[in-house]
C-alpha positions as CSV (number, residue, x, y, z in Angstrom):
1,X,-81.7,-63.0,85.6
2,X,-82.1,-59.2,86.4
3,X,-84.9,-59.5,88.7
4,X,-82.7,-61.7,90.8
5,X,-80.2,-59.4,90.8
6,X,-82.3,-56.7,92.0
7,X,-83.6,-58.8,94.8
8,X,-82.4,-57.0,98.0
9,X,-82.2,-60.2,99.9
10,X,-79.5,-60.9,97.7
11,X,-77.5,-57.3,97.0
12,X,-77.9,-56.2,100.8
13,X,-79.1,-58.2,103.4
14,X,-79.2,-55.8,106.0
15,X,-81.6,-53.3,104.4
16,X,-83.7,-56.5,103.9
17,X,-84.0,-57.0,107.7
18,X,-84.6,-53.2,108.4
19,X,-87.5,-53.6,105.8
20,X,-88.7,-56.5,107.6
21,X,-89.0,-54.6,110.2
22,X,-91.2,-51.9,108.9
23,X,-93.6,-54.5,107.9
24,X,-93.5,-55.9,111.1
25,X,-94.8,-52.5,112.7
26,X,-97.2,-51.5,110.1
27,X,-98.8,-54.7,110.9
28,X,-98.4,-53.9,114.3
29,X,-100.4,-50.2,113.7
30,X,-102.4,-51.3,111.1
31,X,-103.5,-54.7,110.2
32,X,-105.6,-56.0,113.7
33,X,-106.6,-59.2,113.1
34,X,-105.7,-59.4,109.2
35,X,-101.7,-59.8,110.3
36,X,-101.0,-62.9,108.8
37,X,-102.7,-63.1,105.5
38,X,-104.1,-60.1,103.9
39,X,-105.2,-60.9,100.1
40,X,-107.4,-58.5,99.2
41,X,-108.2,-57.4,102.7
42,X,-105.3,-54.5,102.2
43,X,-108.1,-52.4,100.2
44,X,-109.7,-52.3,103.6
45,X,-106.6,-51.6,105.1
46,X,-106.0,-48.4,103.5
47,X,-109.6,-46.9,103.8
48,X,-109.4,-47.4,107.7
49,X,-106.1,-44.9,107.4
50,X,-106.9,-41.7,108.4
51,X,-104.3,-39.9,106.1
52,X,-105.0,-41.0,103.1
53,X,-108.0,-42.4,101.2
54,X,-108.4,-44.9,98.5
55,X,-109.4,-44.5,94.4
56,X,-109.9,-47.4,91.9
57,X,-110.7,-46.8,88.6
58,X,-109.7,-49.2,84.9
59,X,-106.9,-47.5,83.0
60,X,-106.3,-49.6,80.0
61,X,-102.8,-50.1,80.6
62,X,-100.5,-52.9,82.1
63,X,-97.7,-50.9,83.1
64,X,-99.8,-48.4,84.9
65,X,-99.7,-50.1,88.0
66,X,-100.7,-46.9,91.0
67,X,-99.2,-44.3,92.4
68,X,-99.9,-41.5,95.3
69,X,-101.4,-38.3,94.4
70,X,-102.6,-35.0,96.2
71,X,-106.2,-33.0,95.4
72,X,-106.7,-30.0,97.3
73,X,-104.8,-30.6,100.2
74,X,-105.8,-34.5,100.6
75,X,-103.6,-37.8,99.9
76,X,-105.2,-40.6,97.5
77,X,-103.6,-43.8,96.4
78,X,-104.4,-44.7,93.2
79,X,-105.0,-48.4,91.7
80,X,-105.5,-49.4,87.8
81,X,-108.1,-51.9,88.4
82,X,-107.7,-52.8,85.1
83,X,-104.9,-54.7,86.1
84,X,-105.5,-58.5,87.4
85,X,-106.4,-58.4,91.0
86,X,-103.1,-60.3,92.2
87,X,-101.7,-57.0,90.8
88,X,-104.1,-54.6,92.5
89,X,-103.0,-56.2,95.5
90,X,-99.3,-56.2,95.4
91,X,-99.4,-52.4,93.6
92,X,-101.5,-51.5,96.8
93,X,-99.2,-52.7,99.3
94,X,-96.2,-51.6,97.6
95,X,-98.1,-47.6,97.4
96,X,-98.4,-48.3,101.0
97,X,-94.7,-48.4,101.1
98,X,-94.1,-45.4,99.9
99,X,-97.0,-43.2,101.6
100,X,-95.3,-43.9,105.1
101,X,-92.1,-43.7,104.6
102,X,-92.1,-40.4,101.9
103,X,-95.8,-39.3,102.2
104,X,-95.6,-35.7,100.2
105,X,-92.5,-36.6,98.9
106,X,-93.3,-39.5,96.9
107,X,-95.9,-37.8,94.8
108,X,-95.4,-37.3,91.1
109,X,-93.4,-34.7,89.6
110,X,-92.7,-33.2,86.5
111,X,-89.1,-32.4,87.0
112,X,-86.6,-34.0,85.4
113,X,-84.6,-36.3,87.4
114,X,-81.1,-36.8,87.8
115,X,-79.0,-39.7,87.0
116,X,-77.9,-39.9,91.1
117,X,-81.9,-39.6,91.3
118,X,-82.6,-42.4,89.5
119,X,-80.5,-44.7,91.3
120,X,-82.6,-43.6,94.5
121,X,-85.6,-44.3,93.3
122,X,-84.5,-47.4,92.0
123,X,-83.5,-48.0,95.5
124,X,-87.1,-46.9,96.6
125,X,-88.9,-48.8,94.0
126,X,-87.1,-52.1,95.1
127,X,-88.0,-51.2,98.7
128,X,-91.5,-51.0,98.4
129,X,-91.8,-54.1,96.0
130,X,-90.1,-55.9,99.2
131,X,-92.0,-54.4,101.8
132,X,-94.8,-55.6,99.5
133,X,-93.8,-59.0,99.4
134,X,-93.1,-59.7,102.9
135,X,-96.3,-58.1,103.9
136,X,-98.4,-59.8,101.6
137,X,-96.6,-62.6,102.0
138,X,-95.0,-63.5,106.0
139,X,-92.6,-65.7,106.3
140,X,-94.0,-67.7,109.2
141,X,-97.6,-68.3,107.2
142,X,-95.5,-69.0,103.9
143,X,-93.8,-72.1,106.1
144,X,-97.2,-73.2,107.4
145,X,-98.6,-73.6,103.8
146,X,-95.2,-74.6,102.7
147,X,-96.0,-77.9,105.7
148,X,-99.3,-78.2,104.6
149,X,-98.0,-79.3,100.9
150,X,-95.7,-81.5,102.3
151,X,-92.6,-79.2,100.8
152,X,-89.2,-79.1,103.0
153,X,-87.0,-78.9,99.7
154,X,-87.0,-77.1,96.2
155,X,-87.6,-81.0,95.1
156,X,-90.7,-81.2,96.8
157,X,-92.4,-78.1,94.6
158,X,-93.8,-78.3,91.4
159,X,-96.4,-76.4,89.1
160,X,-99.8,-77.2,91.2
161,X,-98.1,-76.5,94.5
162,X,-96.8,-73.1,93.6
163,X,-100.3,-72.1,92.5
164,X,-102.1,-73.3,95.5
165,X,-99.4,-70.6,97.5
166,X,-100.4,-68.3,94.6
167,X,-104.1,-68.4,95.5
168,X,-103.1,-68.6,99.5
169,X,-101.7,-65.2,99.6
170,X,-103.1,-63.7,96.3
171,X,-99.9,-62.5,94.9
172,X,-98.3,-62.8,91.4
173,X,-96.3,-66.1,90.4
174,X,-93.4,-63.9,90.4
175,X,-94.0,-62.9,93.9
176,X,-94.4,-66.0,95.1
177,X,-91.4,-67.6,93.7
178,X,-89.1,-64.8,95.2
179,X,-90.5,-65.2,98.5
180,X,-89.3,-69.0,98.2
181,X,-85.3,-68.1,97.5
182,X,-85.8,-65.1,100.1
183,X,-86.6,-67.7,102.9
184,X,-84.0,-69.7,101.6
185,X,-85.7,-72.9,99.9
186,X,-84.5,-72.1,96.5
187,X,-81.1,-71.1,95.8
188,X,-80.2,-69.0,92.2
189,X,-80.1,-71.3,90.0
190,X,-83.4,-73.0,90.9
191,X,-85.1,-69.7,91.6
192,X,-83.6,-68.5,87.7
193,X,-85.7,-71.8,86.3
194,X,-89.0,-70.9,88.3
195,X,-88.9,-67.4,86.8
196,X,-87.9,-68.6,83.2
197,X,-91.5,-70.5,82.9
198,X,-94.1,-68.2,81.6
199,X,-96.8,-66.8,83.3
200,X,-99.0,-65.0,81.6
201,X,-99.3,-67.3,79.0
202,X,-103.0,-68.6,78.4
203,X,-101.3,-71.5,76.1
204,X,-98.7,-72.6,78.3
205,X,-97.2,-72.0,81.8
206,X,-98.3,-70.3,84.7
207,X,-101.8,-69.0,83.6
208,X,-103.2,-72.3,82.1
209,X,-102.2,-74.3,85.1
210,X,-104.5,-72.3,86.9
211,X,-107.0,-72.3,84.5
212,X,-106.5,-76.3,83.5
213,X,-106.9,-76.9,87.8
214,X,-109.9,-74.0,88.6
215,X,-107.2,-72.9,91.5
216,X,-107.0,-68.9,92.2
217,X,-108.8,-68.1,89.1
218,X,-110.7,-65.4,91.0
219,X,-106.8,-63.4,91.3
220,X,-105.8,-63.5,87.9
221,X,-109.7,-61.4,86.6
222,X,-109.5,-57.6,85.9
223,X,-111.9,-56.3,88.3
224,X,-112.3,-53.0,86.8
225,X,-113.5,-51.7,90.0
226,X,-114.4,-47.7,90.2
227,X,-114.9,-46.4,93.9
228,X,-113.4,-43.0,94.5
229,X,-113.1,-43.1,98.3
230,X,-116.1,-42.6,100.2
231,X,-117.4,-39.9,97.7
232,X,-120.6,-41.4,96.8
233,X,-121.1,-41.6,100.9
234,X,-120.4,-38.1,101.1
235,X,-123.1,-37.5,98.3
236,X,-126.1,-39.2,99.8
237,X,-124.9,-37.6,103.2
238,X,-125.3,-33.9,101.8
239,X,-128.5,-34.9,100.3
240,X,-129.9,-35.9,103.4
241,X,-128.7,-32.8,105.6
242,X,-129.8,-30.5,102.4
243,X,-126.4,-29.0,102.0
244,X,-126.2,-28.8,98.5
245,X,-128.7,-28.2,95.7
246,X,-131.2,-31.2,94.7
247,X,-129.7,-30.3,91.5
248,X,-126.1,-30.7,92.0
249,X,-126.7,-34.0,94.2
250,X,-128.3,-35.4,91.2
251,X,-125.7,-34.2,88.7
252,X,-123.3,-36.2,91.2
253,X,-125.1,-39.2,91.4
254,X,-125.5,-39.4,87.9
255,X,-121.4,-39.4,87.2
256,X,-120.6,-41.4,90.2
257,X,-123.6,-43.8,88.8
258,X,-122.4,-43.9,85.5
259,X,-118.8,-45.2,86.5
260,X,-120.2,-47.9,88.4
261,X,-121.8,-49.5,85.3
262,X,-117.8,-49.6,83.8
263,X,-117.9,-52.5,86.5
């Protein structure tokens, strides 16, 4: 299973623990009292950082997850809120990786990049999807739920249970089940037969579990959000001091208006 495989838990455990770490001081820096379960609460997260401000805005496309971008000088992390908002999540936290640790350096290019490169970013990429993960999911609330379902052993799980931790943490299944062989309940092989069911699968799997038991439904929507920071603030606040044109602040309002009936 080549997700396995890229698992950094499993190909280097000590770059697992220095990761752990940086989660453990973002928290520290960032989260106040959202530290042990964040869910959606991470969009907040990043629109109380100073550095960098948050845009959301539907792109029809599934592997268009986010990315960091610059616009005259400022920072903006980007999320497809076309995506399900599991996805949002996780893509938000693992842009959040990669602002504080690469900030400028992170942003796209249109340079080609060299094989040695790719093997970095691979690196990078698997990182942040970690960082991600044991953010959005911490080990010490994962055990808590884990008591709460009455599971001490990979024999204790089963379909419902995993989807109750699903909607817990508001995560993707995959997520989820990764976390479960990273703290050691599942070995390979069992983690391998998790990840073979299918879960985005309406019919079958993953997906109509959650829609046959009306558990974490709310995750798994395309929210198709549109908020580009705190523009629309900024809009109503120049109207009020009269620093731009009653013309101009309408023409503003109009597009920012228009957007928000995509939602």
């Amino acid at each position: 299973m080549e997700l396995l495989k890229r698992t950094i838990k499993k190909s280097s455990p000590g770059l697992y623990e220095d990761v752990k770490k940086e989660v453990l001081f973002f928290q520290k820096k960032y989260s106040g009292a959202r530290d042990k379960v964040l869910q959606d609460g991470i969009f907040r997260i990043i629109e109380n950082m100073e550095e960098i401000d948050l845009l959301l805005f539907p792109v029809k496309d599934d592997n268009l997850c986010g990315f960091i971008c610059e616009y005259k000088g400022e920072l903006f992390i980007y999320i497809n809120t076309y995506l399900t908002l599991a996805k949002q999540i996780f893509s938000a936290a693992h842009e959040i990786y990669h602002f504080i640790n690469n900030g400028q350096k992170e942003l796209l290019q249109s340079k080609i990049i060299e094989e040695t490169e790719e093997e970095k970013l691979e690196i990078e990429e698997s990182k942040a999807n970690l960082f991600a993960a044991l953010l959005l999911v911490p080990e010490d609330s994962l055990k808590t739920e884990l008591d709460l379902l009455n599971v001490k052993t990979a024999g204790d799980l089963n379909t419902l249970k995993l989807i109750k931790l699903m909607d817990t943490f508001a995560v993707p299944y995959k997520t989820i089940v990764l976390r479960l062989f990273e703290i050691e309940l599942l070995n390979e092989r069992e983690t391998k037969k998790w990840l073979s069911i299918p879960d985005r699968d309406k019919n079958e799997g993953i997906l109509y579990q959650i829609k046959k038991h009306k558990i974490g439904e709310r995750w798994q929507k395309r929210t198709c959000e549109v908020k580009y920071s705190n523009l629309k603030a900024l809009i109503y606040d120049n109207d009020e001091l009269e620093l731009l044109p009653e013309k101009r602040i309408k023409k503003d309002l109009a597009f920012i208006e228009q957007d928000d009936e995509y939602e």
